[in-house]
PDB file of N, CA, C and O in Angstrom:
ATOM      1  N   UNK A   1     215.431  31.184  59.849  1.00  0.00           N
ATOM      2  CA  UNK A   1     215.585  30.285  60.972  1.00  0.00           C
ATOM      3  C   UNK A   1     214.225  29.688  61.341  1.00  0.00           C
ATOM      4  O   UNK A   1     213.247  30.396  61.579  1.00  0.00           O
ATOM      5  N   UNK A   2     214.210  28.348  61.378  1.00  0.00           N
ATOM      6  CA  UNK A   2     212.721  27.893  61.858  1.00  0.00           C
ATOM      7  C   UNK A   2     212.339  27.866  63.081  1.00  0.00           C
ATOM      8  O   UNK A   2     213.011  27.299  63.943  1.00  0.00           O
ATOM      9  N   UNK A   3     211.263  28.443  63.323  1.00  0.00           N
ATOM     10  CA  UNK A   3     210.866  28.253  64.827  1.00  0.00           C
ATOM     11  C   UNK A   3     210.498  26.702  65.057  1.00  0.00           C
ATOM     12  O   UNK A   3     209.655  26.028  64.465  1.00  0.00           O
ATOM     13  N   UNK A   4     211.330  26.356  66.035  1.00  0.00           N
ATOM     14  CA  UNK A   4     210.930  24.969  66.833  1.00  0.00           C
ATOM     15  C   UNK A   4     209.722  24.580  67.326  1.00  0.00           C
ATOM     16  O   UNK A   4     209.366  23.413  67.161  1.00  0.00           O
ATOM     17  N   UNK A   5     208.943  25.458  67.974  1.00  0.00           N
ATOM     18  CA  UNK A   5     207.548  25.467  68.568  1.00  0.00           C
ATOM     19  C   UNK A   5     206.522  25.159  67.462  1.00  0.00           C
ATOM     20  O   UNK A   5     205.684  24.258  67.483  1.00  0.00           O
ATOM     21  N   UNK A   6     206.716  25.980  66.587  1.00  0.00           N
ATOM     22  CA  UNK A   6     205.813  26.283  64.967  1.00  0.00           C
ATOM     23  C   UNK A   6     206.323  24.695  64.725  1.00  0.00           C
ATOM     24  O   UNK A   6     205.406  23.897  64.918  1.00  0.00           O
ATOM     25  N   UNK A   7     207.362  24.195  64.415  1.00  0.00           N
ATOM     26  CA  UNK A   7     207.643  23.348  63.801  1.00  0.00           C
ATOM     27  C   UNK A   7     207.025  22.078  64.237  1.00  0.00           C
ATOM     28  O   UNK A   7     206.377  21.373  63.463  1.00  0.00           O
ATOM     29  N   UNK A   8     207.298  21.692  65.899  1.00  0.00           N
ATOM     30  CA  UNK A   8     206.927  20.891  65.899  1.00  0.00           C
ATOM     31  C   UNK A   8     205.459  20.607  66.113  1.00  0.00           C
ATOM     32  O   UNK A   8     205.074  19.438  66.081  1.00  0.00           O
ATOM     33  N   UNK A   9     204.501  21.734  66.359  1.00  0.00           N
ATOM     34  CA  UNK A   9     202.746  21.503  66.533  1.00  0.00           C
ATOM     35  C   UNK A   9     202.722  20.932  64.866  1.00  0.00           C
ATOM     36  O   UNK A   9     202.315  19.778  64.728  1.00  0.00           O
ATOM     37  N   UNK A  10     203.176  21.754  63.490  1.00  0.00           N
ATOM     38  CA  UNK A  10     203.453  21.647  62.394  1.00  0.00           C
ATOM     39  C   UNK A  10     203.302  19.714  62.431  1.00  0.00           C
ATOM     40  O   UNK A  10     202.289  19.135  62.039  1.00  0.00           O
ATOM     41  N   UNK A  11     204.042  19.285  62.760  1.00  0.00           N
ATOM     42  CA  UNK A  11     204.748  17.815  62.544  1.00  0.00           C
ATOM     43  C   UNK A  11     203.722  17.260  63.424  1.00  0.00           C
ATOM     44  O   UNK A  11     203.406  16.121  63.079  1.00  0.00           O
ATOM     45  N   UNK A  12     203.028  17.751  64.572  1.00  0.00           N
ATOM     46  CA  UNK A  12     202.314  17.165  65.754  1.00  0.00           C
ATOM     47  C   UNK A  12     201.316  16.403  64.853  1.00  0.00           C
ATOM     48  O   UNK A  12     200.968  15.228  64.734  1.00  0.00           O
ATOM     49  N   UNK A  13     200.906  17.973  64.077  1.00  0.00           N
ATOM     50  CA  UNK A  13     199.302  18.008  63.353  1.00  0.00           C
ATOM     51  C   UNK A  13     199.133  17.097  61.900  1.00  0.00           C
ATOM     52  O   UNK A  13     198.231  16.301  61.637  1.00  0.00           O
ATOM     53  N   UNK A  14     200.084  17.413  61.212  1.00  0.00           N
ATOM     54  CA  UNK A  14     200.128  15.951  59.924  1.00  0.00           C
ATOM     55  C   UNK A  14     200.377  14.664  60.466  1.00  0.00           C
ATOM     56  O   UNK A  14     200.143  13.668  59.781  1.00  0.00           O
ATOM     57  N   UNK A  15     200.744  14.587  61.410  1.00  0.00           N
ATOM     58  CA  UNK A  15     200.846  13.206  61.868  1.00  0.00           C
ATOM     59  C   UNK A  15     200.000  12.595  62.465  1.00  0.00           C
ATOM     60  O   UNK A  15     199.663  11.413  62.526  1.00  0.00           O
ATOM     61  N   UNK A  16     199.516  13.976  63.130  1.00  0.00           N
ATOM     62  CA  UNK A  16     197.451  13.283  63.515  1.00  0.00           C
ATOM     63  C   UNK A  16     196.926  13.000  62.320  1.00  0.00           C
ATOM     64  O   UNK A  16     196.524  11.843  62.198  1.00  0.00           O
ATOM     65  N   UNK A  17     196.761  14.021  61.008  1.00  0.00           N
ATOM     66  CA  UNK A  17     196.157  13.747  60.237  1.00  0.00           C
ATOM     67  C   UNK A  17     196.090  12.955  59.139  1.00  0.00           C
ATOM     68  O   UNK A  17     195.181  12.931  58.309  1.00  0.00           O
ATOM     69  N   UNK A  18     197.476  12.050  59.172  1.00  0.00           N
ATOM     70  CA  UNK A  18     198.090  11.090  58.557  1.00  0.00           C
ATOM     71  C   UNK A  18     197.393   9.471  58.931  1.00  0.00           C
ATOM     72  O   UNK A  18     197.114   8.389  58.414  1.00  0.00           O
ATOM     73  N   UNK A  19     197.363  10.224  60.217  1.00  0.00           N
ATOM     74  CA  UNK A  19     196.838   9.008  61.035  1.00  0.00           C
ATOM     75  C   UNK A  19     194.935   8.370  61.717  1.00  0.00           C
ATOM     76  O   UNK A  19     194.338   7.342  62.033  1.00  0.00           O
ATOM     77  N   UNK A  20     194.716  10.032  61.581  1.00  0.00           N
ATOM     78  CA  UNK A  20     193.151   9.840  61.755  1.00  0.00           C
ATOM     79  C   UNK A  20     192.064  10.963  61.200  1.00  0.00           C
ATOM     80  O   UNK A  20     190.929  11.226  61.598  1.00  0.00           O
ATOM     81  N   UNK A  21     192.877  11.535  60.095  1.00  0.00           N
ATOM     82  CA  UNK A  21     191.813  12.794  59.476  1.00  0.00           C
ATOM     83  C   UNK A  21     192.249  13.571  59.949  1.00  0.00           C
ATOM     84  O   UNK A  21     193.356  13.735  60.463  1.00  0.00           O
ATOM     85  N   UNK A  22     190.955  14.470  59.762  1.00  0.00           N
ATOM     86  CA  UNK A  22     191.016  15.816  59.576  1.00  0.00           C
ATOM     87  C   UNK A  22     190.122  16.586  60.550  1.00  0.00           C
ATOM     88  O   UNK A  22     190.096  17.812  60.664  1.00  0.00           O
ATOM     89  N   UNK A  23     189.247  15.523  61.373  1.00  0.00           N
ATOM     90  CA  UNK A  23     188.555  16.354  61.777  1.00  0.00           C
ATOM     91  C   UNK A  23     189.160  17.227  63.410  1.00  0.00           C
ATOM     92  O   UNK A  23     188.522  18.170  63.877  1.00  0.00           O
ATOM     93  N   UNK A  24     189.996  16.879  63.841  1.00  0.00           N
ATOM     94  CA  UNK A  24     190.448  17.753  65.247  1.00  0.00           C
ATOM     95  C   UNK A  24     191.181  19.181  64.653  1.00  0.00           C
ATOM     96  O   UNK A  24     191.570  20.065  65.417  1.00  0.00           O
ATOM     97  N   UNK A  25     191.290  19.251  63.358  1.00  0.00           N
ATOM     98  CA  UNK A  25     192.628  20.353  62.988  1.00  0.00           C
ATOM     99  C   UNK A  25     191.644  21.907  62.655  1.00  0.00           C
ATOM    100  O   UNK A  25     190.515  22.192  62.257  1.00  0.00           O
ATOM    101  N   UNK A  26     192.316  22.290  62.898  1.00  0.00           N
ATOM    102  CA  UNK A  26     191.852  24.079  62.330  1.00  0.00           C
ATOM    103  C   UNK A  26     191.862  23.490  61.449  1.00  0.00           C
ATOM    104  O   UNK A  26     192.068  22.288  61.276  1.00  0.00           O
ATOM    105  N   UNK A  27     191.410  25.089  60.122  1.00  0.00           N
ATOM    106  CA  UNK A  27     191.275  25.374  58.604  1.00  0.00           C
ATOM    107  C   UNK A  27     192.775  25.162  58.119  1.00  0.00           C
ATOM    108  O   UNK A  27     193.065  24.576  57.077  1.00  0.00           O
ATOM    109  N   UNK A  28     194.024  25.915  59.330  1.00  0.00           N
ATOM    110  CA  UNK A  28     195.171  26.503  58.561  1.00  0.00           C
ATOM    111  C   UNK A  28     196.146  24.876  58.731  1.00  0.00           C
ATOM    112  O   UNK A  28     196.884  24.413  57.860  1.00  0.00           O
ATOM    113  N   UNK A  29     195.882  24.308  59.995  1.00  0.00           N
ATOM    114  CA  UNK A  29     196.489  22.691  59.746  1.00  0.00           C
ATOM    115  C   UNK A  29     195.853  22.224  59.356  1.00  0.00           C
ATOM    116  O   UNK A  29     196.615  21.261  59.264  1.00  0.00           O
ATOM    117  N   UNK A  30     194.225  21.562  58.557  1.00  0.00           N
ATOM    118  CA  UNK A  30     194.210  21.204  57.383  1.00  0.00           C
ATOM    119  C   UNK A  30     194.728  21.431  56.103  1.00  0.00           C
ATOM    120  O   UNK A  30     194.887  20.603  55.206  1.00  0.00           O
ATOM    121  N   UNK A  31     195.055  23.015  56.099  1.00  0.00           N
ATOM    122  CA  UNK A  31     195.474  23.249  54.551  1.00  0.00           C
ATOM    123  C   UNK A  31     196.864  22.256  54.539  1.00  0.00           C
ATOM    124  O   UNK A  31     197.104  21.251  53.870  1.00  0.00           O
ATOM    125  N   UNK A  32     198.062  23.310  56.057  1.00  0.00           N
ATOM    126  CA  UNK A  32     198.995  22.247  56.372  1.00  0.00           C
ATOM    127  C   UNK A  32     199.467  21.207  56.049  1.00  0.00           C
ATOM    128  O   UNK A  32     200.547  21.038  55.483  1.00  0.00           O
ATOM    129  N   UNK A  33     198.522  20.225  56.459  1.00  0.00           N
ATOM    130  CA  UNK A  33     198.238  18.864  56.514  1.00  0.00           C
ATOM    131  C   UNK A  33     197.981  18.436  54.764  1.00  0.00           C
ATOM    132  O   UNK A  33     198.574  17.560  54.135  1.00  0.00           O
ATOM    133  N   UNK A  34     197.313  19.018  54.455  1.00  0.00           N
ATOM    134  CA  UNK A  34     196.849  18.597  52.633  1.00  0.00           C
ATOM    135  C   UNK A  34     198.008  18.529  52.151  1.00  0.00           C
ATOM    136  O   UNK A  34     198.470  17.402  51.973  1.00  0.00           O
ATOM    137  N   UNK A  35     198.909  19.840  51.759  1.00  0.00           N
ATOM    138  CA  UNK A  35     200.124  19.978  51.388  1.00  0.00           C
ATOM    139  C   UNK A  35     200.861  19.202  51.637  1.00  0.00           C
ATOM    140  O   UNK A  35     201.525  18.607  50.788  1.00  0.00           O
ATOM    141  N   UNK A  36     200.953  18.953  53.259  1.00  0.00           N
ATOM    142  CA  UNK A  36     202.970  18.141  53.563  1.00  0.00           C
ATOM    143  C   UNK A  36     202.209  16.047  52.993  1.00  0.00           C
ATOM    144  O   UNK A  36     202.873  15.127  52.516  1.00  0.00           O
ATOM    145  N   UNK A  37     200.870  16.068  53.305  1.00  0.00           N
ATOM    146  CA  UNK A  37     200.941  14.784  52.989  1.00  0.00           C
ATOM    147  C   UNK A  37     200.329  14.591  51.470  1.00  0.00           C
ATOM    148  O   UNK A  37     199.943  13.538  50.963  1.00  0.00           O
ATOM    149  N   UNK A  38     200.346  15.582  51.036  1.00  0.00           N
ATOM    150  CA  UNK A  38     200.021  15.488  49.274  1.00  0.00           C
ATOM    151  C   UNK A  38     198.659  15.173  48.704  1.00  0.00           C
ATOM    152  O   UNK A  38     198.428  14.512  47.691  1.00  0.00           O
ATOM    153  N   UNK A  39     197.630  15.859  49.668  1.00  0.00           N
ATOM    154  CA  UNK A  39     196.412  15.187  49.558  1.00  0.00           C
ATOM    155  C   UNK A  39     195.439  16.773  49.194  1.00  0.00           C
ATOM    156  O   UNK A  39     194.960  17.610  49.960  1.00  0.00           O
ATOM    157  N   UNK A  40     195.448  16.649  47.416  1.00  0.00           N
ATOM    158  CA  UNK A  40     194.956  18.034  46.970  1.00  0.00           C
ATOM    159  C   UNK A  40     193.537  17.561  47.267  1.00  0.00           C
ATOM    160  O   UNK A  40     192.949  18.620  47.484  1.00  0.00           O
ATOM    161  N   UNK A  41     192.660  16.581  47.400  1.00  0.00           N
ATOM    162  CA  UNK A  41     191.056  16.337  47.571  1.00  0.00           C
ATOM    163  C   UNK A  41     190.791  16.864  48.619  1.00  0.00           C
ATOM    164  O   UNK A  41     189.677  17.362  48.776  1.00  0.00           O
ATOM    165  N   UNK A  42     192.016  16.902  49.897  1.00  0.00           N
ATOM    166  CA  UNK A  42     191.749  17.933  51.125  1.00  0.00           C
ATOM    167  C   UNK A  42     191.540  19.094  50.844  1.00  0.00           C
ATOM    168  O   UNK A  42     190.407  19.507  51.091  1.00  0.00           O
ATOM    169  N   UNK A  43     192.512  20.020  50.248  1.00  0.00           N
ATOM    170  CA  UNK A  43     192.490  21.525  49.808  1.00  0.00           C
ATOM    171  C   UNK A  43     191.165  21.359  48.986  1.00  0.00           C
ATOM    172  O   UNK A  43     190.353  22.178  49.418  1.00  0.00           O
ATOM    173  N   UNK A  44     190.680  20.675  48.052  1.00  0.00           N
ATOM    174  CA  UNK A  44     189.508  20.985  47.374  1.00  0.00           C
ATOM    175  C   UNK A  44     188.195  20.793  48.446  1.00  0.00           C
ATOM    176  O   UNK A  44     187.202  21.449  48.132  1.00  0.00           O
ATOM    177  N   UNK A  45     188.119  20.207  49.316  1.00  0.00           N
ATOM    178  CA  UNK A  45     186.828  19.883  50.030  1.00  0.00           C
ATOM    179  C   UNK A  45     186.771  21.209  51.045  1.00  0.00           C
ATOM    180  O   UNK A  45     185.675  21.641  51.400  1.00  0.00           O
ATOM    181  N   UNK A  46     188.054  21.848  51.502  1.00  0.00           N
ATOM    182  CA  UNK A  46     187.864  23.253  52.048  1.00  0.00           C
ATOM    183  C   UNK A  46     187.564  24.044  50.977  1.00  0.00           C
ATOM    184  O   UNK A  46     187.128  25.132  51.353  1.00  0.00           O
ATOM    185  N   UNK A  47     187.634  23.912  49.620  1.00  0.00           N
ATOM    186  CA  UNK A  47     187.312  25.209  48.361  1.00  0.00           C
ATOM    187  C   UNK A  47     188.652  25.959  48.311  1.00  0.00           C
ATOM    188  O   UNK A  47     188.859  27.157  48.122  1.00  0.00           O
ATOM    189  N   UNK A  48     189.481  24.981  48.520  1.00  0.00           N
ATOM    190  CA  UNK A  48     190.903  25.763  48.287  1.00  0.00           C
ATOM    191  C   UNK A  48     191.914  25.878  46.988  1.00  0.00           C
ATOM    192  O   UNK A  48     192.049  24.688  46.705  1.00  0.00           O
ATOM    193  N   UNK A  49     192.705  26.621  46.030  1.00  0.00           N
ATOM    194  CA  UNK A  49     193.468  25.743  45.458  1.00  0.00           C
ATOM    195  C   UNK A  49     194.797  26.059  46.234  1.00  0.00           C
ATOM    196  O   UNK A  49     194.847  26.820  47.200  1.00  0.00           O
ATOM    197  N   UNK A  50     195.855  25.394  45.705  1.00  0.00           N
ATOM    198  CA  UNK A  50     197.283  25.029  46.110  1.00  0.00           C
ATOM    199  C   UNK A  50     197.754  26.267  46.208  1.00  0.00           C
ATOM    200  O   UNK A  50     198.623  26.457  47.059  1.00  0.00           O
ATOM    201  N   UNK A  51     197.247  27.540  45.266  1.00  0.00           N
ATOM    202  CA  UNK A  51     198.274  28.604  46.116  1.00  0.00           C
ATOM    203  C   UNK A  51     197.854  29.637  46.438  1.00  0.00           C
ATOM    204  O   UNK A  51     198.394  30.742  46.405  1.00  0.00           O
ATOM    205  N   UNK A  52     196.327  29.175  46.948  1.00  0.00           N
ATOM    206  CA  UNK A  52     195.140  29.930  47.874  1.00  0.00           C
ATOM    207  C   UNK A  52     195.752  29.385  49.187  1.00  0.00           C
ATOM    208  O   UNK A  52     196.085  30.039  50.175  1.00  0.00           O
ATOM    209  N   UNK A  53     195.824  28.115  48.999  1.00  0.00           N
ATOM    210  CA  UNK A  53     196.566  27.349  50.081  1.00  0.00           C
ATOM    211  C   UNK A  53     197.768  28.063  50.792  1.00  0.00           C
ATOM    212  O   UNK A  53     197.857  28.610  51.890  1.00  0.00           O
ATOM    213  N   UNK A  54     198.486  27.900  49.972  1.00  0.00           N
ATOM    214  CA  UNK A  54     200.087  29.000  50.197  1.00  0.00           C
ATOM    215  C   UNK A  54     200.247  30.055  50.557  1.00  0.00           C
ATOM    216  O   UNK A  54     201.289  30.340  51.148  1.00  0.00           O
ATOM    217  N   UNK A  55     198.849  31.386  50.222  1.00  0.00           N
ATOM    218  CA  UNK A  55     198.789  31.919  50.742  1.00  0.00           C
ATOM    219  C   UNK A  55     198.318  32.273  52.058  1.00  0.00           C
ATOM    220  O   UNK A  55     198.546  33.293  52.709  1.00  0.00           O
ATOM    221  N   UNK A  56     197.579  31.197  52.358  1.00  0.00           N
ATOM    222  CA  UNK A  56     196.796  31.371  53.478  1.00  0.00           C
ATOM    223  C   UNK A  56     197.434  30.994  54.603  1.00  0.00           C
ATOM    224  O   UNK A  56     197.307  31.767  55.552  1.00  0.00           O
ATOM    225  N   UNK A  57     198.195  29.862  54.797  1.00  0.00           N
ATOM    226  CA  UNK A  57     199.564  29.365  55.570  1.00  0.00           C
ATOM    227  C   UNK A  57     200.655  30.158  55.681  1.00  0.00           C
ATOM    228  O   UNK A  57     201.367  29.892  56.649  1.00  0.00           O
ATOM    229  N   UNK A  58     201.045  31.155  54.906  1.00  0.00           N
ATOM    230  CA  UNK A  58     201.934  32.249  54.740  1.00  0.00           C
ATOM    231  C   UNK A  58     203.403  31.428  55.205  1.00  0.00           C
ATOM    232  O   UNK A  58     203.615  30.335  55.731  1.00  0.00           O
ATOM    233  N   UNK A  59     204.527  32.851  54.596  1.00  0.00           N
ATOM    234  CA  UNK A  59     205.948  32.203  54.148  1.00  0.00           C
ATOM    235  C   UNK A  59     206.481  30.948  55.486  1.00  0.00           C
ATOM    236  O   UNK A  59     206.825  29.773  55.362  1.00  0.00           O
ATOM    237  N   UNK A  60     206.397  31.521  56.289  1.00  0.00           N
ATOM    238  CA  UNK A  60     206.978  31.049  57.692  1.00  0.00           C
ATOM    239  C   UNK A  60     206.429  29.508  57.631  1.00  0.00           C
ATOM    240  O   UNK A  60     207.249  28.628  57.893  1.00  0.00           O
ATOM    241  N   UNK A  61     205.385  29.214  57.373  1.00  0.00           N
ATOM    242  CA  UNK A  61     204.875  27.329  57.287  1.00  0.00           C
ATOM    243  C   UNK A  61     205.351  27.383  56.134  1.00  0.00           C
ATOM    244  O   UNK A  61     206.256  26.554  56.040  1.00  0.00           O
ATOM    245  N   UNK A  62     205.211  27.890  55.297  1.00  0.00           N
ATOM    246  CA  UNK A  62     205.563  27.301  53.737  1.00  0.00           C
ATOM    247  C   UNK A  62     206.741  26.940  53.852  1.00  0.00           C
ATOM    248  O   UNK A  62     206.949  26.066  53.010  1.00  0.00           O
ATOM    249  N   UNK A  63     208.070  27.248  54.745  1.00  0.00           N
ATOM    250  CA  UNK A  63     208.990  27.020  54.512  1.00  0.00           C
ATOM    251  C   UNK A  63     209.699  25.818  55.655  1.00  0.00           C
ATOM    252  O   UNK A  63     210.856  25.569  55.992  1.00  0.00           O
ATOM    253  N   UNK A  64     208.542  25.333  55.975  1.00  0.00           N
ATOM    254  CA  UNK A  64     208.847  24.182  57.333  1.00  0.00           C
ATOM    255  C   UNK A  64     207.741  23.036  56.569  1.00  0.00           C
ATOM    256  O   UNK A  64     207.306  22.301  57.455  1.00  0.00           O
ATOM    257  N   UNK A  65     207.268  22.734  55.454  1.00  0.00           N
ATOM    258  CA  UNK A  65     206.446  22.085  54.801  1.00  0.00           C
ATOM    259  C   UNK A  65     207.099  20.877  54.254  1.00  0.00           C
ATOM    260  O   UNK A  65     206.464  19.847  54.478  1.00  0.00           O
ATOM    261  N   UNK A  66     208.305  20.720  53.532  1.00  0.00           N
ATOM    262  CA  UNK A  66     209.333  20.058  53.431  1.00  0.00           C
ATOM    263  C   UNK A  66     210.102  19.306  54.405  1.00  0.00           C
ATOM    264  O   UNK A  66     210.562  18.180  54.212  1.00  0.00           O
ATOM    265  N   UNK A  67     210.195  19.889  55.299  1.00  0.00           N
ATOM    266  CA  UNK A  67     211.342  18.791  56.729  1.00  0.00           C
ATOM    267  C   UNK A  67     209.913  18.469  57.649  1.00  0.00           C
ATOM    268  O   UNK A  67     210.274  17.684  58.525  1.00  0.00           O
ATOM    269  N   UNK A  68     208.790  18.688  57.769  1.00  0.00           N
ATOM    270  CA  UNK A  68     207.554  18.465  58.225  1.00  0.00           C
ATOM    271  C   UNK A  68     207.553  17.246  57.050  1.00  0.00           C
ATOM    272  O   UNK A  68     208.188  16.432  57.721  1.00  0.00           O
ATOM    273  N   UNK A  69     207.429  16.906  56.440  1.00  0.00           N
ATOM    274  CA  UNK A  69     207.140  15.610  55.382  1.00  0.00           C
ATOM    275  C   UNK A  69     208.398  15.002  55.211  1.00  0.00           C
ATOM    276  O   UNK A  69     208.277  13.784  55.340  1.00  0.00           O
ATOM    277  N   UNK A  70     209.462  15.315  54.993  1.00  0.00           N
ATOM    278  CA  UNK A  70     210.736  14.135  55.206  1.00  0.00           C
ATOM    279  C   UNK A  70     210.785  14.257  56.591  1.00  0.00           C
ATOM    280  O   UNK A  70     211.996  14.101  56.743  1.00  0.00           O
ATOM    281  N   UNK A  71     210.308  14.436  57.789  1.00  0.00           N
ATOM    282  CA  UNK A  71     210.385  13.741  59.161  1.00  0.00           C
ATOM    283  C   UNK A  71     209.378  12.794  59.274  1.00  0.00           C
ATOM    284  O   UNK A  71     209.599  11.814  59.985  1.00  0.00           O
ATOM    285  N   UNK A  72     208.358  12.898  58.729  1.00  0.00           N
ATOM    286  CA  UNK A  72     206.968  12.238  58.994  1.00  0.00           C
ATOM    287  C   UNK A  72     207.356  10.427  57.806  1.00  0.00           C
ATOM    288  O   UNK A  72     206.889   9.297  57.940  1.00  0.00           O
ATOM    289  N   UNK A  73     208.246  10.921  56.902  1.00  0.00           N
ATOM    290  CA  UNK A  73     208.339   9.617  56.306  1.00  0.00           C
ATOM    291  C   UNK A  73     209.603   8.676  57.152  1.00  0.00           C
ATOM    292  O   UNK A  73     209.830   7.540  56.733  1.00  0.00           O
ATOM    293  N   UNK A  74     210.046   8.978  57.820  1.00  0.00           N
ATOM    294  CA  UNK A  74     211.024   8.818  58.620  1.00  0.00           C
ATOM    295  C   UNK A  74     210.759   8.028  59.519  1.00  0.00           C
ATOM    296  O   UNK A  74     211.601   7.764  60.377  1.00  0.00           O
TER     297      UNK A  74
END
C-alpha cells in the first residue's frame, strides 16, 4: 500500500527538480529525482550507480518511482 504523504513530497520533489535542479533536494531526493526523471549524469555526479541508487532509496520509494513519473508526465 503506498503511503500518500511519502508519495506526494516524492512527486513534490521531481517536479522541483524537473523544473529547477537539484540544488534544494537532499542526497535521497536527488537519487529520487535522477531515477523517476531518467537522468543517470545525476546519480553519477553524487558517485552513485543505479542500484547503489536503489539501495539507498530502499523498497518503499522504489516502489512509488513509476506513478511518481507517469504523474509528472501528465
Amino acid at each position: 500500500m503506498r503511503n500518500d504523504i511519502e508519495y506526494r513530497h516524492l512527486l513534490e520533489k521531481c517536479r522541483d527538480a524537473r523544473d529547477g535542479g537539484l540544488n534544494a533536494l537532499s542526497t535521497g531526493e536527488r537519487i529520487v529525482a535522477a531515477l523517476v526523471l531518467n537522468r543517470p549524469e545525476w546519480l553519477a555526479q553524487l558517485g552513485c550507480t543505479m542500484a547503489e541508487a536503489v539501495d539507498r532509496i530502499g523498497l518503499i520509494r522504489c516502489s512509488m518511482l513509476l506513478q511518481v513519473q507517469r504523474d509528472l508526465a501528465d
